[in-house]
C-alpha positions in Angstrom: 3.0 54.8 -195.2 4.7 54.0 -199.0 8.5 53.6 -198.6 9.2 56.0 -201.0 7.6 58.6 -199.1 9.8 57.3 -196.1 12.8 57.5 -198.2 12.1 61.0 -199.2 11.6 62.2 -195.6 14.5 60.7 -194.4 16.6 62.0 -197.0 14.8 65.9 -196.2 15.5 65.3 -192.4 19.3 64.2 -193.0 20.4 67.0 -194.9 18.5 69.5 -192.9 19.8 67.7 -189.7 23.5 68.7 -191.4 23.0 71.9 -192.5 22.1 73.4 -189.5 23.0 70.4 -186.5 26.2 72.0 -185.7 24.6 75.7 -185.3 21.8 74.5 -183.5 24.3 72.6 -181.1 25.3 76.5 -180.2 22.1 77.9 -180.0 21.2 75.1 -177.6 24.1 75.3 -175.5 24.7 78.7 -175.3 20.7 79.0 -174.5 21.0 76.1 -171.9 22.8 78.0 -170.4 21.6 81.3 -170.6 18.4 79.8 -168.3 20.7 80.8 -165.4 21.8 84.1 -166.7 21.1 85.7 -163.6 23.4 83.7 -161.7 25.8 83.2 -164.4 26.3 87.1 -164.2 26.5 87.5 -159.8 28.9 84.9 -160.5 31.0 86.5 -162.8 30.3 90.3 -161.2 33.2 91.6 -159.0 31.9 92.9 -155.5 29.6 96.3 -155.6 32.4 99.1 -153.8 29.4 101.4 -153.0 27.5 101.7 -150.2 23.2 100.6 -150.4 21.0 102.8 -149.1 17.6 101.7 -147.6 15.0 102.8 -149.9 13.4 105.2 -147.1 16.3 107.0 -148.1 16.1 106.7 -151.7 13.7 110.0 -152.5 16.8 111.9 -150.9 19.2 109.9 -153.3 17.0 110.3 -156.5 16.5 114.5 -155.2 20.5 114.8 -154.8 21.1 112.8 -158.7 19.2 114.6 -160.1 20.5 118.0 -159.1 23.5 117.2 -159.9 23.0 115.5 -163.5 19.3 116.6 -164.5 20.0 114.8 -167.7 19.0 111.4 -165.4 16.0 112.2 -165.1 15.1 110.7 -168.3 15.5 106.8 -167.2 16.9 105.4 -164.2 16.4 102.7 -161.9 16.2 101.5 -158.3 17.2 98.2 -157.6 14.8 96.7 -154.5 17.2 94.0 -153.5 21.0 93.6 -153.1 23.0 91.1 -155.4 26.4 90.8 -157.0 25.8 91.6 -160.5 24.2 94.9 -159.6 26.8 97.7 -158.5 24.5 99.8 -156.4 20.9 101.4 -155.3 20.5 103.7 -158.2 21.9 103.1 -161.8 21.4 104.3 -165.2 23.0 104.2 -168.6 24.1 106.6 -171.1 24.2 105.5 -175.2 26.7 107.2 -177.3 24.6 108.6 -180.1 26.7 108.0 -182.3 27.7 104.0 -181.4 25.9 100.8 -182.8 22.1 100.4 -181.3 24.1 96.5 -181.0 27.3 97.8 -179.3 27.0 97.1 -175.7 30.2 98.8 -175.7 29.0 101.9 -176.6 26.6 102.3 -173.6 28.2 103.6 -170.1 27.1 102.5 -167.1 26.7 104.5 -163.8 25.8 104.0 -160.3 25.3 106.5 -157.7 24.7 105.9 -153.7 25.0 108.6 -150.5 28.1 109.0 -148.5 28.4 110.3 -144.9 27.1 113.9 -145.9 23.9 112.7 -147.3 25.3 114.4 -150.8 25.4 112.1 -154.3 28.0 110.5 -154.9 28.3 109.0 -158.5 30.6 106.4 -160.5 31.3 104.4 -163.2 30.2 100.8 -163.4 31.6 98.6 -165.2 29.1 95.3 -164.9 30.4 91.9 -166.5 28.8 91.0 -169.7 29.3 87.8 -170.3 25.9 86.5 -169.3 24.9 88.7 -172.0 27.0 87.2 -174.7 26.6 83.9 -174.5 22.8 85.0 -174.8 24.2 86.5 -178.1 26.2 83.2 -178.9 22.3 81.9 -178.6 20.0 84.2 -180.0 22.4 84.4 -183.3 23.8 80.9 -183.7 27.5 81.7 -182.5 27.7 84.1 -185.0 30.0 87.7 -183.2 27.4 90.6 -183.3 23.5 90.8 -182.3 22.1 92.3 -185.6 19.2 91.9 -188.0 20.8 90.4 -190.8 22.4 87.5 -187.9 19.3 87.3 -186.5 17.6 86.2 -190.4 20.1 83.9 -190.7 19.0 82.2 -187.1 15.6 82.4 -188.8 16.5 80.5 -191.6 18.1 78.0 -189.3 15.7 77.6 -187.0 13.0 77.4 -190.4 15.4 74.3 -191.6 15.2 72.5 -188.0 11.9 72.7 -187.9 11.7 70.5 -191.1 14.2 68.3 -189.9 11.7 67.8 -186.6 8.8 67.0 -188.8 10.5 64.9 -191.3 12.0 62.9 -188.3 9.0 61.8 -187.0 7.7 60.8 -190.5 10.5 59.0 -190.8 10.0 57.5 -187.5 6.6 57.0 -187.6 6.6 53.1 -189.2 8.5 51.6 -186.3 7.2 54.3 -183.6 5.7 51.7 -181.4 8.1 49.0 -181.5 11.7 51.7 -181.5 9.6 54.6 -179.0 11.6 53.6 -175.9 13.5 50.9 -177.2 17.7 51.7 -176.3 19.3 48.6 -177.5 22.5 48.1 -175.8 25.5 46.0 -176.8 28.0 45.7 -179.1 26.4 47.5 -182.0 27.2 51.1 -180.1 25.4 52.8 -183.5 22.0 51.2 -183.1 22.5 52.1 -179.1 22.9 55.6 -180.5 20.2 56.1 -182.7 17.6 54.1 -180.5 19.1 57.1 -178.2 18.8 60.0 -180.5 15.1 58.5 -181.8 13.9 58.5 -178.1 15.5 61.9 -177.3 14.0 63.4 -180.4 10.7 62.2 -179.2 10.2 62.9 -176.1 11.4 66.4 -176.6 9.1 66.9 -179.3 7.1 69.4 -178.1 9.8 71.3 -176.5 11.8 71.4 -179.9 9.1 72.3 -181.8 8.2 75.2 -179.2 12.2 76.4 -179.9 11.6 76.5 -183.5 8.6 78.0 -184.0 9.2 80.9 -181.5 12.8 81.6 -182.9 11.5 81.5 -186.5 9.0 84.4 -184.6 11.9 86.1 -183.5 13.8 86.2 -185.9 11.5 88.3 -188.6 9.0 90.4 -186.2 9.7 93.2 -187.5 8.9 92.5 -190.8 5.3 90.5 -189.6 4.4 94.0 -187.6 5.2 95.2 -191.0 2.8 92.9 -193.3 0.4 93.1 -190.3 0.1 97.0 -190.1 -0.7 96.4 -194.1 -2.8 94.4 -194.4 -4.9 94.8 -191.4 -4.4 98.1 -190.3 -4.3 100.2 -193.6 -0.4 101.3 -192.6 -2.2 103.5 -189.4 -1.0 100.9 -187.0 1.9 103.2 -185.9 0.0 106.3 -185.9 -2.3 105.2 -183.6 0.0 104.0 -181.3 1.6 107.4 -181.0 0.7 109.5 -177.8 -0.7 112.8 -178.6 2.1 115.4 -178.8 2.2 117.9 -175.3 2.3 121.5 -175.4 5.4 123.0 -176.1 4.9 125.4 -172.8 4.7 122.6 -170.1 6.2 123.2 -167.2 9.0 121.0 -165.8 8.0 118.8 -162.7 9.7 118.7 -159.6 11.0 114.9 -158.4 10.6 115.8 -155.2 6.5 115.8 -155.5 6.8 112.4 -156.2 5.5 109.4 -154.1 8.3 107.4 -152.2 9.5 104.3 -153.7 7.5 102.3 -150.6 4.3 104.0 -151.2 4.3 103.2 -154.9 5.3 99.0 -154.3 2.4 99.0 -151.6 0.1 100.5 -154.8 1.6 97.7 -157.5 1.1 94.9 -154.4 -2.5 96.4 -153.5 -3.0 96.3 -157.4 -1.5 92.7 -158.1 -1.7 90.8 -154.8 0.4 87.9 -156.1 3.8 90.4 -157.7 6.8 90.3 -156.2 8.6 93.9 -157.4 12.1 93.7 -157.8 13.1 96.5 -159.4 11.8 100.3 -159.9 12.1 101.8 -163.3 11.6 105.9 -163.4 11.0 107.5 -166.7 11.0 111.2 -167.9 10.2 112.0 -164.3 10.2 116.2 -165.3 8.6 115.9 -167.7 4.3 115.2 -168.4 4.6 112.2 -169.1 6.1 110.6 -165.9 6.3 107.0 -165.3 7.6 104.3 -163.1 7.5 101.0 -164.2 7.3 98.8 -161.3 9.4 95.4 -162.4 8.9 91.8 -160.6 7.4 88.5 -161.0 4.4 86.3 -160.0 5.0 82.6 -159.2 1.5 82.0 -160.4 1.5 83.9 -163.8 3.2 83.8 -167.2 5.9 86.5 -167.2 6.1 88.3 -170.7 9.7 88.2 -170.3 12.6 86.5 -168.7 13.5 89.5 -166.2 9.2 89.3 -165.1 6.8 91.8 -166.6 5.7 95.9 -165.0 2.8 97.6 -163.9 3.4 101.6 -165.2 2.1 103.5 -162.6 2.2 107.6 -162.3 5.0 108.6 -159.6 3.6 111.5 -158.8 -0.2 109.9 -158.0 0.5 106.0 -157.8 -2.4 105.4 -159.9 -1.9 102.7 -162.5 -1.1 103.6 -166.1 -1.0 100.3 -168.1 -0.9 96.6 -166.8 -0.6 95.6 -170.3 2.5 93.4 -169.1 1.8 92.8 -165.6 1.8 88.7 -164.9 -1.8 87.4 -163.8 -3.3 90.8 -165.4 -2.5 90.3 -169.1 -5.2 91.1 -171.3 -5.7 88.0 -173.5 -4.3 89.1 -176.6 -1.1 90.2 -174.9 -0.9 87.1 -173.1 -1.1 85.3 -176.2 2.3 87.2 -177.3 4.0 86.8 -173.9 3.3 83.0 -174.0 6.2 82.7 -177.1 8.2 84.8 -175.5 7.8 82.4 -171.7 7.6 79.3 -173.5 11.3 80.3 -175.0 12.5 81.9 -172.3 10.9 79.5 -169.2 9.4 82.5 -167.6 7.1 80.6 -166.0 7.1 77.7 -163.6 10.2 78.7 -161.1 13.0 77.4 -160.6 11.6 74.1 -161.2 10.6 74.6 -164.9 14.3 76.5 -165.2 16.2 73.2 -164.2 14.1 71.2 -166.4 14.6 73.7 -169.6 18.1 73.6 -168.8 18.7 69.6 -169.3 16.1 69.8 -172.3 18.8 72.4 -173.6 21.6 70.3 -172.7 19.8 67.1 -174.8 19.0 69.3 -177.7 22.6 70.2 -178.0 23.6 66.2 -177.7 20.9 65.4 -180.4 22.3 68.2 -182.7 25.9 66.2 -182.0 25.0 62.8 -182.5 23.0 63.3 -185.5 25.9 64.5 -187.2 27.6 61.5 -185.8 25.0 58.8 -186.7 25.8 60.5 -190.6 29.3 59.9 -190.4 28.9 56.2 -189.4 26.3 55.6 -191.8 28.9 56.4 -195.0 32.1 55.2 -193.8 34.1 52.5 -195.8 34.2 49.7 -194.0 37.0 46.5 -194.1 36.3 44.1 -196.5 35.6 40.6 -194.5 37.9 38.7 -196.7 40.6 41.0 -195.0 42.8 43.5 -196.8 43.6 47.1 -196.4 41.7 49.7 -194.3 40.2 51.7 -196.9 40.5 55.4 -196.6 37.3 57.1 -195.7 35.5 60.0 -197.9 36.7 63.6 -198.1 33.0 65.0 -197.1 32.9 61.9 -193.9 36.3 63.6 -192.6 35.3 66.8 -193.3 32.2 66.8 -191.8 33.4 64.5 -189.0 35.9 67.3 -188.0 33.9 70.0 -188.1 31.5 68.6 -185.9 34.0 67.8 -183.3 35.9 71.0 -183.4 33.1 73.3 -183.6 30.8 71.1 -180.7 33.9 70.8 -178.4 35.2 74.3 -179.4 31.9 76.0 -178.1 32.0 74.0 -175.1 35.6 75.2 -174.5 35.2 78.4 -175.5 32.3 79.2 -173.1 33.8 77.6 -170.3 36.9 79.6 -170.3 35.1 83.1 -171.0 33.2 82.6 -167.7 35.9 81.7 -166.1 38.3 84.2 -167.6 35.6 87.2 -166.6 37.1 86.9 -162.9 40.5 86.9 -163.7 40.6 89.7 -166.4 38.9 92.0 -163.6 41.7 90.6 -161.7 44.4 91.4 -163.9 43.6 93.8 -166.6 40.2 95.5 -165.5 38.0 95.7 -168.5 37.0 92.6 -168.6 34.0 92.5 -170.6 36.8 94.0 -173.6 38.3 90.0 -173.4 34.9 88.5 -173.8 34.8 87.9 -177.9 38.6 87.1 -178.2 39.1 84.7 -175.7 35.7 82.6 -177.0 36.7 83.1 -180.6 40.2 82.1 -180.0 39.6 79.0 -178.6 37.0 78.0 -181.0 38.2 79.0 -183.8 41.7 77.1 -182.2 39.7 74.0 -181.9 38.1 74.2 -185.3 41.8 74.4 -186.9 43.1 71.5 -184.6 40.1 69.3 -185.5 40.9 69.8 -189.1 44.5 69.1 -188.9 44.7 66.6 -186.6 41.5 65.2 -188.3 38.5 64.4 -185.7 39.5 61.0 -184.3 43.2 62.3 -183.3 41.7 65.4 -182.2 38.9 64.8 -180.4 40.2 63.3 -177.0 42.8 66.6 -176.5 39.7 68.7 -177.4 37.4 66.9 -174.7 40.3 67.6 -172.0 40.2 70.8 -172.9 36.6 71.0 -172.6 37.2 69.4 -169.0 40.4 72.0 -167.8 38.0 74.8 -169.1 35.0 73.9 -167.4 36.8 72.8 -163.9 38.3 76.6 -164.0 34.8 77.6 -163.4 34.7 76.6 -159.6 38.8 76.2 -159.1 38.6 80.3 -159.7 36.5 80.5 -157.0 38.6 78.1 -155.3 41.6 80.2 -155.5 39.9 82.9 -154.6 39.3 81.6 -151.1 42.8 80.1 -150.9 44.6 83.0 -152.0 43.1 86.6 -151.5 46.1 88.3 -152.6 45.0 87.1 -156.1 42.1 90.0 -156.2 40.0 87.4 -157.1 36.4 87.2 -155.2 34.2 84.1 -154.3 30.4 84.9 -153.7 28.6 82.9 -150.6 25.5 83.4 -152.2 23.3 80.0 -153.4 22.9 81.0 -157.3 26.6 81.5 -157.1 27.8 78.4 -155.6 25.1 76.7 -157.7 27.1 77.8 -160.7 30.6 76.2 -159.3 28.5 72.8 -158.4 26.9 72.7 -162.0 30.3 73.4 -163.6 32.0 71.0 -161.4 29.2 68.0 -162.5 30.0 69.1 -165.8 33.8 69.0 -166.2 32.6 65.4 -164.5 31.0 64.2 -167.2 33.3 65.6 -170.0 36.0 63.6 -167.8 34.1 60.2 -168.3 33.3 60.9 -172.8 37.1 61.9 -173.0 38.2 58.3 -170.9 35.0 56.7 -173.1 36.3 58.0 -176.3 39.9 57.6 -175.7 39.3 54.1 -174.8 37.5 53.3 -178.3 40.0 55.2 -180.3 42.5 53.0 -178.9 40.3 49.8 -179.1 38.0 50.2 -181.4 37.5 48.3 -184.8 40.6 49.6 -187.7 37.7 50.5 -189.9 35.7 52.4 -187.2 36.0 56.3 -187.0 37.1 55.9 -183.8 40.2 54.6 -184.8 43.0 57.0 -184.8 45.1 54.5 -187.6 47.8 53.6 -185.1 50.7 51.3 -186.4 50.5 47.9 -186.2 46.7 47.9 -187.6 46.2 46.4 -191.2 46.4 49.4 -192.8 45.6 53.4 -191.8 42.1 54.5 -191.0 42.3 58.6 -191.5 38.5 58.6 -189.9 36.4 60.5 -188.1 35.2 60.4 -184.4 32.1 58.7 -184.2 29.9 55.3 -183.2 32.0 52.0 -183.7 30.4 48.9 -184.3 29.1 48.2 -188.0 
């Protein structure tokens, strides 16, 4: 391949690399992380205070709801299996009409169980959020609020690292056999880095480009159904979608005719051999139109989303409506759909494709981070070898230097301290899912300022402690909570749970070894290098930026 065209590439994937590395860093940790969402939030959910009740009971609970609140009977749920993050057997939530279709504030949660008289008995439920929003923190690029115009602007970012991915390997292409797993270490820490960011880059590859053409998906689906229903469908697409309108005189159905929850799993199982039901979703059950979509997931199958996929069936007959999104019964069309949506989500595979989605989400993130690291060193000003002054480094090479640090560390922070802040705000002050946004955009936007005023190389070892105190407050809650019950803190014995404490604990490790790594070459490393924090008694003042020493 011509130089030139080399040169070009390279120049298209650095400055796409920049404009978007540090908001992909989010997207990729926050998602990382959001793998585990279902333990993240039994981790961070206080104890259910309501009794279960064995679903041979449950057509006695549903009959007793829904004479007292008839309104239920639109959607509701029964949960098939106890866990922390769910508050009881039956729940359902009401929207305000007039509140944001985005606000998750705006929806109420309630939960309702038996006591000793066999009558309903119905609460509030407050469940913890924050799995939830640091799924916002992914699907929007850190920005606050999961809405359209966010979501377009994750579109255009993830359109701008797809670019970068193929201009990278262009530029890589030349030297691919001789650089492909070649991880030069020694002295020269930024060839160690980029032989590490080139292999990374590579043999992700296919994961990446999976990220960014699915996101890109995401992001403007509305407006492809739109084009789509145009061109293809003449603008009928909707129309025929609709269900044919239902007399105006029919009569209400009673609940009680309907088949018991057991009857209507042994129909899904009987239907789908393979499904494992988890949950049983009842909709408009007076009205015509009954349904009861019958959640779970198949260890075999693609699942069209991360929660599993449904079989509709009628509750009144068991017979199956639609298995449109049933794992292992997917027509191929809509498998073709759910396959974006499981290739993103990893709802496929187990556990063991989870774990391995997670550490590709964890390297994304690092490749984000020392892209914008290998830029730095490229264009800093280095000593003269005759000797001399250190010469002061570039505006845009501090400020960019900075911002990475501050906003890579600050999201790392942030997180960390908003799941472990969820326990202690139940503790404390009760709402805790109110606390979520400030105490993540505090400490962010705290790190951000200190990185810019401190400038990145003085900031950047206090900002990796933090990272390690906020992180180790992950499993020391639960730690305390054990120690000290007086607290009102909790500790869940469950496996996901204490997964979470061990995966946070390996963390703060490794934060614990970059802060002693980096503190170490900020103290020793080269006056010229952007590890150097321009202490006295160097020839001259390095105002630099964290990065890779060695020239």
């Amino acid at each position: 391949m011509r130089s030139e065209f080399v040169r070009i590439y390279k120049v298209v994937h650095t400055w796409t690399g920049i404009l978007t590395g540090m908001a992909l860093f989010i997207a990729f940790y926050a998602g990382a992380l959001t793998v585990f969402k279902e333990p993240l939030a039994r981790w961070a959910s206080p104890p259910a205070m309501i009794d279960t009740v064995p679903l041979t009971e449950a057509p006695q609970l549903i009959a007793r709801v829904l004479a007292a609140d008839p309104t239920v009977a639109r959607d509701f749920s029964l949960h098939l299996a106890d866990a922390e993050h769910r508050p009881g057997p039956m729940t359902w939530e009401v929207r305000d009409p007039d509140g944001d279709d985005h606000d998750e504030s705006a929806v109420r949660h309630y939960v309702a169980t038996l006591d000793g008289a066999g009558q309903a008995r119905i609460e509030t439920a407050h469940p913890s959020r924050v799995a939830s929003f640091i799924d916002v923190l992914h699907r929007v690029v850190g920005l606050p609020v999961d809405s359209d115009p966010n979501r377009w602007v994750m579109g255009v970012v993830a359109a701008l690292y797809t670019l970068a991915l193929v201009s990278g390997v262009v530029v890589l292409l030349p030297s691919l056999v001789k650089d492909f797993f070649a991880l030069r270490v020694g002295k020269n820490l930024k060839r160690m880095w980029l032989d590490a960011h080139n292999v990374v880059g590579i043999v992700s590859l296919p994961f990446h480009l999976v990220m960014a053409l699915t996101a890109v998906v995401f992001a403007y689906h509305d407006g492809i159904y739109v084009v789509q229903d145009r061109l293809l469908h003449d603008g009928k697409w909707a129309t025929a979608l609709q269900r044919q309108p239902v007399a105006a005189a029919a009569p209400v159905r009673d609940p009680a005719g309907m088949l018991p929850p057991l009857e209507l799993l042994a129909r899904a199982r009987a239907f789908a051999p393979g499904f494992e039901p988890t949950l049983l979703q009842y909709q408009q059950v007076t009205g015509p139109r009954a349904v009861v979509r019958v959640w779970g997931k198949d260890a075999a199958a693609v699942s069209p989303r991360a929660r599993g996929g449904f079989a509709a069936l009628d509750p009144y007959t068991g017979k199956v409506i639609n298995s449109d999104f049933l794992p292992g019964r997917q027509s191929t069309p809509n498998l073709f759909v759910s396959s974006f949506f499981a290739l993103h989500m990893a709802a496929f595979g187990g556990v063991a494709v989870q774990w391995m989605y997670f550490l590709l989400g964890l390297a994304g993130a690092w490749l984000f981070y020392s892209g914008n690291l290998l830029w730095v060193e490229s264009r800093r000003r280095k000593l003269p070898r005759q000797g001399g002054d250190v010469p002061e480094q570039r505006r845009d090479v501090r400020l960019l230097a900075a911002a990475t640090v501050g906003v890579c560390l600050g999201c790392v922070s942030g997180i960390s301290l908003t799941i472990a802040g969820t326990r202690w705000a139940y503790a404390l002050v009760g709402d805790a899912n109110a606390w979520l946004l400030p105490v993540y955009y505090a400490t962010f936007l705290g790190a951000v300022a200190w990185a810019f005023l401190r400038g990145a190389a003085r900031a950047v070892v206090p900002l990796l402690w933090l990272a390690v105190i906020a992180t180790l407050a992950i499993p020391l809650t639960s730690g305390f909570a054990v120690l000290a019950p007086g607290l009102k803190l909790w500790a869940h014995t469950s496996l996901p749970c204490i997964g979470v404490d061990l995966t946070a604990l390996a963390g703060a490790g490794a934060l614990a070894w970059m802060a002693r790594a980096t503190a170490r070459r900020v103290r020793q490393g080269a006056p010229d290098s952007v590890w150097s924090d321009g202490a006295p008694g160097r020839p001259g003042e390095s105002r630099g930026e964290v990065g890779l020493q060695g020239r």
